[in-house]
C-alpha positions in Angstrom: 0.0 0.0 0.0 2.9 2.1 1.3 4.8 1.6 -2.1 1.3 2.7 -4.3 1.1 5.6 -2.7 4.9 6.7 -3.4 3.9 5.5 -7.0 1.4 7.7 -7.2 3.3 10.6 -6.1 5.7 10.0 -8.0 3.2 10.4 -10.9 1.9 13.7 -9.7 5.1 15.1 -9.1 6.4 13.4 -12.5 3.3 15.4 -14.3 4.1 18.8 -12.5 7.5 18.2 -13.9 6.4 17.7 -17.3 4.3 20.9 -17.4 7.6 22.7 -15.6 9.6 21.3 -18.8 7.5 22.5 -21.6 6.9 25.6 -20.0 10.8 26.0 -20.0 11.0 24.8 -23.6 7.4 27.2 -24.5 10.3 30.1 -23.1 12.7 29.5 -25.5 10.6 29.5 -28.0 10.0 33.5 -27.5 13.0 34.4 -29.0 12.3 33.4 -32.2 8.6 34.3 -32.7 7.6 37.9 -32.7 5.0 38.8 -30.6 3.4 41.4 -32.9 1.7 37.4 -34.6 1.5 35.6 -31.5 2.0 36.1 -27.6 1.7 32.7 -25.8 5.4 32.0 -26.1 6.2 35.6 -25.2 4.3 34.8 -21.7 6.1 31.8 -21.0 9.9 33.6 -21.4 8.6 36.0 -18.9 8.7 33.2 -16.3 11.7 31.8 -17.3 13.4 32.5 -14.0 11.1 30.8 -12.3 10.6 27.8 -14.6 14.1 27.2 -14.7 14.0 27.1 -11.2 11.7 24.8 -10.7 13.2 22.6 -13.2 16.2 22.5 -11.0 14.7 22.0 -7.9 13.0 18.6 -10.1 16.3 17.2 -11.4 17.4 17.5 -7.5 14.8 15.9 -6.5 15.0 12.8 -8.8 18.8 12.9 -8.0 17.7 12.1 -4.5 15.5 9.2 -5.5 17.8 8.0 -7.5 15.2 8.0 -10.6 16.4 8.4 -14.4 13.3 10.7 -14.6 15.9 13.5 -14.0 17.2 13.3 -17.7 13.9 15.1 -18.9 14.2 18.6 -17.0 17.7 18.3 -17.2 17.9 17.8 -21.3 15.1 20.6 -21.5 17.0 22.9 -19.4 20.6 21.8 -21.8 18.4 22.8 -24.8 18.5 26.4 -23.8 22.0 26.5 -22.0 22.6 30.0 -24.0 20.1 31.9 -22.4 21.7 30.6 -18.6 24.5 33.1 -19.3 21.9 35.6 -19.8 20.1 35.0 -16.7 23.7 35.1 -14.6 27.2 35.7 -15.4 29.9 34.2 -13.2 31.6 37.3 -13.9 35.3 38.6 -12.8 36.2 41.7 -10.6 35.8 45.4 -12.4 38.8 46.4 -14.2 40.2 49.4 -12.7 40.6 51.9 -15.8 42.6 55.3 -15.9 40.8 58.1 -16.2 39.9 59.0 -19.8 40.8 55.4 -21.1 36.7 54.7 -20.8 33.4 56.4 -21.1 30.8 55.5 -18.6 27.5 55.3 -19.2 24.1 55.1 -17.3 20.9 54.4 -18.2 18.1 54.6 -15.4 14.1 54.8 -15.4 13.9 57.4 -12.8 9.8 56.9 -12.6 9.4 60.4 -12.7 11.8 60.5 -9.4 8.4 59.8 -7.3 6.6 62.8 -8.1 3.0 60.7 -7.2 4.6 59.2 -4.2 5.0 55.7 -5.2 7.9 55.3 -2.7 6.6 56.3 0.8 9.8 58.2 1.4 11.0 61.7 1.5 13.8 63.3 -0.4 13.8 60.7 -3.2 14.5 63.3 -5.9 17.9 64.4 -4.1 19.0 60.6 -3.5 18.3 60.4 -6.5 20.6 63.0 -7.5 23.0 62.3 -4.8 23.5 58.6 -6.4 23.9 59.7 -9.6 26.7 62.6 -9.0 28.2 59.4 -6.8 28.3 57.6 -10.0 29.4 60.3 -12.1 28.5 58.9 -15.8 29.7 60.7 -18.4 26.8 60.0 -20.3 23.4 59.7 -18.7 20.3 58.4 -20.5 16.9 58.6 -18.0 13.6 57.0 -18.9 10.4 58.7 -17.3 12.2 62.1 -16.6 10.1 64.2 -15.0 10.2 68.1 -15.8 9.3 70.4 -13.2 10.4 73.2 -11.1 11.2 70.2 -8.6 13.3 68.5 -11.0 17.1 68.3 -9.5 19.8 70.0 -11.4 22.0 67.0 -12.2 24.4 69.4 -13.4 25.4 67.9 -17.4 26.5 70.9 -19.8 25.4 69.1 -22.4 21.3 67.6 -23.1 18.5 66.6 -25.2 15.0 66.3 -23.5 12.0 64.9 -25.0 9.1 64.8 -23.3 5.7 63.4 -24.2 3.0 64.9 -26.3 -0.2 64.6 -24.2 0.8 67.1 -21.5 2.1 64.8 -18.9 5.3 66.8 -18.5 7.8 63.7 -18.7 10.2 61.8 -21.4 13.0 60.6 -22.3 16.8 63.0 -21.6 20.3 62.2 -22.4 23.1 64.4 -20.4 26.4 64.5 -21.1 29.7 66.1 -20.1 30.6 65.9 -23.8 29.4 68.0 -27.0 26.3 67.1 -28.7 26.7 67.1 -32.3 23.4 66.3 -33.4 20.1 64.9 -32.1 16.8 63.4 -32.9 13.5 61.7 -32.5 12.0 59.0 -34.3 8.6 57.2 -34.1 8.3 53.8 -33.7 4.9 53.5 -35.1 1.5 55.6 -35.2 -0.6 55.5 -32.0 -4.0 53.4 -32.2 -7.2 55.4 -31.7 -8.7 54.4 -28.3 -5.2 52.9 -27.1 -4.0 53.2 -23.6 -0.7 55.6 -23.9 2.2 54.0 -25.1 6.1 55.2 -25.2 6.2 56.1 -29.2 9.5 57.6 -29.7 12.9 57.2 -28.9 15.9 59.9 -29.2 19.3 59.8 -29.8 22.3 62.2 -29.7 25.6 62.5 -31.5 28.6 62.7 -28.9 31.8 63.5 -29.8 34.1 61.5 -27.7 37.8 61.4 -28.4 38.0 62.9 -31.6 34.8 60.1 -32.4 31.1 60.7 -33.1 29.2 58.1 -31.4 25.1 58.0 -31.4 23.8 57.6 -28.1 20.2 55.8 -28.2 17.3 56.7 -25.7 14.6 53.7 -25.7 11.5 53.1 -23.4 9.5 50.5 -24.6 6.1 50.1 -24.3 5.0 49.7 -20.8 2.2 46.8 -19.0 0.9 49.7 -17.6 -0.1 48.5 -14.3 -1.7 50.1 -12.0 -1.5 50.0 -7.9 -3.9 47.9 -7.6 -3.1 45.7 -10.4 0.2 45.1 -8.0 -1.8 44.7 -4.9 -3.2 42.0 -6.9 -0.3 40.2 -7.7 0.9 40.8 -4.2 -2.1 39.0 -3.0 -3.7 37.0 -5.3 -6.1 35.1 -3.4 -7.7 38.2 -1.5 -11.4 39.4 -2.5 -14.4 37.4 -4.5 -13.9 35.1 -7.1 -15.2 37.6 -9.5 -12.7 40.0 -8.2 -9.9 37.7 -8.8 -11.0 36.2 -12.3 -11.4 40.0 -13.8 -7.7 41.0 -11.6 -5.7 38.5 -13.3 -7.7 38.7 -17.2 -7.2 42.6 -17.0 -3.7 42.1 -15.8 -3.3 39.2 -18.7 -4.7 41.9 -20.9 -2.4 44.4 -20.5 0.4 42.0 -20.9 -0.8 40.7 -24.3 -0.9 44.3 -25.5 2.9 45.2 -24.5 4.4 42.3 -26.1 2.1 43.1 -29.0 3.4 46.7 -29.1 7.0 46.1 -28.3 6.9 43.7 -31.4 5.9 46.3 -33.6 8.5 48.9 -31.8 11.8 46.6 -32.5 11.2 46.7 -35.9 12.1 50.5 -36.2 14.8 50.4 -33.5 16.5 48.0 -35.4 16.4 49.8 -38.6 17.4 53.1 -36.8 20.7 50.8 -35.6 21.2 49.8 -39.2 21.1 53.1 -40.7 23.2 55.3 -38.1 26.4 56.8 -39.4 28.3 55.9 -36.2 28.9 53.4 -33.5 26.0 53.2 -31.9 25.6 52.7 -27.9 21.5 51.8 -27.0 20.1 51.8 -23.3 17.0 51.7 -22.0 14.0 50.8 -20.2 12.9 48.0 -23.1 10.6 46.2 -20.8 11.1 42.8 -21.6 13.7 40.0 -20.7 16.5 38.6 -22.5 14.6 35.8 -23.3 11.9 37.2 -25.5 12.0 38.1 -29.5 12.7 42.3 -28.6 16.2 40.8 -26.7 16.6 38.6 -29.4 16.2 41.1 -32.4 18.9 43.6 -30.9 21.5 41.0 -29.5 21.7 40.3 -33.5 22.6 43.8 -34.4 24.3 45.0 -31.3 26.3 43.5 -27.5 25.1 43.2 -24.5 27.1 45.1 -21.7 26.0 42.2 -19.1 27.4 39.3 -21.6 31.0 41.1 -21.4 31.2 42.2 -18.2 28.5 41.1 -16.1 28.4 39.2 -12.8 26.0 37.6 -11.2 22.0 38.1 -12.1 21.8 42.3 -12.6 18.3 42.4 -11.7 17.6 45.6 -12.9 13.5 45.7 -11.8 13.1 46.6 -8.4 9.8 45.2 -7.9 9.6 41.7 -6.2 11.8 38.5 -5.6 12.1 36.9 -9.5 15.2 38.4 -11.1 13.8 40.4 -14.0 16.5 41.8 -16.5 14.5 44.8 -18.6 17.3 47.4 -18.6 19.9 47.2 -20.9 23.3 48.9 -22.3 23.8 47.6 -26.0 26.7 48.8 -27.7 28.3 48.3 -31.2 31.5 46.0 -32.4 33.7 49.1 -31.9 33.7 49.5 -28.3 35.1 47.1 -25.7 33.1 47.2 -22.0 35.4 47.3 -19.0 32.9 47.3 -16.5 29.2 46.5 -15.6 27.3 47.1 -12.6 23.6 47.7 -11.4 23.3 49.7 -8.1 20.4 47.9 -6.0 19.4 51.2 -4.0 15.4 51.5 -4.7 15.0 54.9 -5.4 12.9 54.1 -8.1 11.1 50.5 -9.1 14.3 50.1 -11.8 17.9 50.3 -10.3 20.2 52.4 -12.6 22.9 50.0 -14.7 25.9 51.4 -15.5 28.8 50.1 -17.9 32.3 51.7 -18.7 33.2 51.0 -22.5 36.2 52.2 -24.7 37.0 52.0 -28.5 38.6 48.8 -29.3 
């Protein structure tokens, strides 16, 4: 009897571990499909963290009962080895650089440096400020800068602002301690009537840097959009009616579908303004998705990832809860080699600012 029920078990768990699998393999899958067609798979990479973890935690398991079941999670997981580097980077100490050897560059969504309160804190602006002076980037690039009497002086000689079109006073900015050449703003694609508002544009800026142009790129991709208490939701999922739940998570679901939809559409003119700039080309931003899913995908062909040089560790770069989401990224062209990479975890904001020094090669 004893010896049915661990059969049985066994069975359960064996299912669970099935469903674990194919969702990991579903994950990999979003690299290749743009979600513009189709979203499921684009769903799936978002929980790769987690399904990978529970994947692991299976093959331990059957490791432990001695049971060749372990083969399955462990060949799904081997099927997408390359995107474990992604996820974490063993990583080396920083190189220490001479000055002027290396240009360091920021890129931080500084949610409108808590304007609305978000953060129950006071003085966020000047920590803000404080952090980034600490840092001293000689090129800064801020998503959801906030323009108001209010706003603190970060003290750059050098800028191009953008801010939205519908009057709510915030954009995108690059600073820099270098000239500005040149600078611009292109659309990815034209709003939808009856859309909720979506980040449409992105703006770059020519900086001269040694004797060498080099276009700086400005990207916030589109956003879920979620509201406070579509977090309190997630936060507690199980707490009202059952109505109140079912129409939580299908709005939340909702929302979801729509940014991967829109972000689909958005890489498609990012990556034609990469092909047809005159210079090296360095892109950061808020892009709102992970480096599993077809937006990572679609740049990682035309450009490098910062983290895959000279990362360490996992670089969570979204401040809000315990899975570590990557959204925040500093591409960067052949030309340039990255020293250093490193996200400062001090929530000042719900993104932590990423910072990477690079040279020419």
């Amino acid at each position: 009897m004893a010896g049915q029920k661990r059969s049985f078990l066994d069975g359960v768990i064996y299912f669970i571990n099935i469903l674990s699998a194919l969702g990991l393999l579903a994950s990999y899958l979003a690299y290749y499909f743009n979600p513009k067609w189709f979203t499921f798979f684009s769903f799936a990479a978002l929980a790769y963290p987690v399904l990978l973890l529970l994947n692991l935690i299976f093959i331990f398991y059957w490791l432990l009962r001695f049971k060749l079941k372990l083969l399955f999670p462990l060949i799904c997981i081997g099927v997408g080895y390359f995107h474990l580097a992604r996820l974490y980077q063993w990583g080396s100490p920083n190189k220490v650089v001479n000055p002027g050897e290396s240009f360091k560059v920021m890129t931080y969504n500084v949610r409108m440096f808590n304007v609305y309160k978000w953060i129950e804190e006071d003085g966020i602006p000047e920590r803000i400020q404080n952090l980034i002076t600490t840092e001293a980037p000689d090129v800064l690039m801020l998503q959801e800068f906030y323009k108001s009497d209010q706003t603190p002086d970060l003290g750059y000689p050098y800028d191009f602002t953008k801010l939205t079109n519908d009057g709510r006073n915030y954009g995108l900015t690059i600073l820099s301690k270098f000239p500005i050449e040149g600078t611009g703003t292109l659309q990815y694609t034209e709003p939808l009537e009856g859309e909720p508002p979506v980040n449409n544009e992105f703006i770059y800026a020519d900086i001269v840097w040694k004797g060498r142009t080099v276009r700086f790129i400005n990207v916030h991709l589109a956003s879920v959009g979620l509201g406070a208490n579509d977090y309190k939701r997630l936060e507690n999922p199980n707490e009202g009616s059952q109505e109140e739940i079912t129409n939580g998570f299908l709005k939340i679901i909702k929302r979801l579908h729509w940014a991967f939809q829109r972000r689909g559409e958005q890489i498609e003119a990012l990556e034609r303004a990469i092909a047809d700039s005159p210079h090296p080309v360095v892109l950061c931003g808020d892009f709102n998705d992970t480096p599993q899913s077809y937006t990572y995908h679609r740049i990682d062909l035309a450009l490098k990832d910062s983290f895959m040089e000279a990362g360490s560790g996992f670089s969570k770069s979204y401040a809000r809860g315990p899975v570590p989401l990557r959204i925040d990224y500093i591409f960067h062209s052949d030309e340039f080699h990255v020293n250093n990479y490193n996200v400062v975890h001090e929530k000042l904001s719900d993104h932590y600012p990423v910072i990477s020094e690079l040279e020419f090669r």
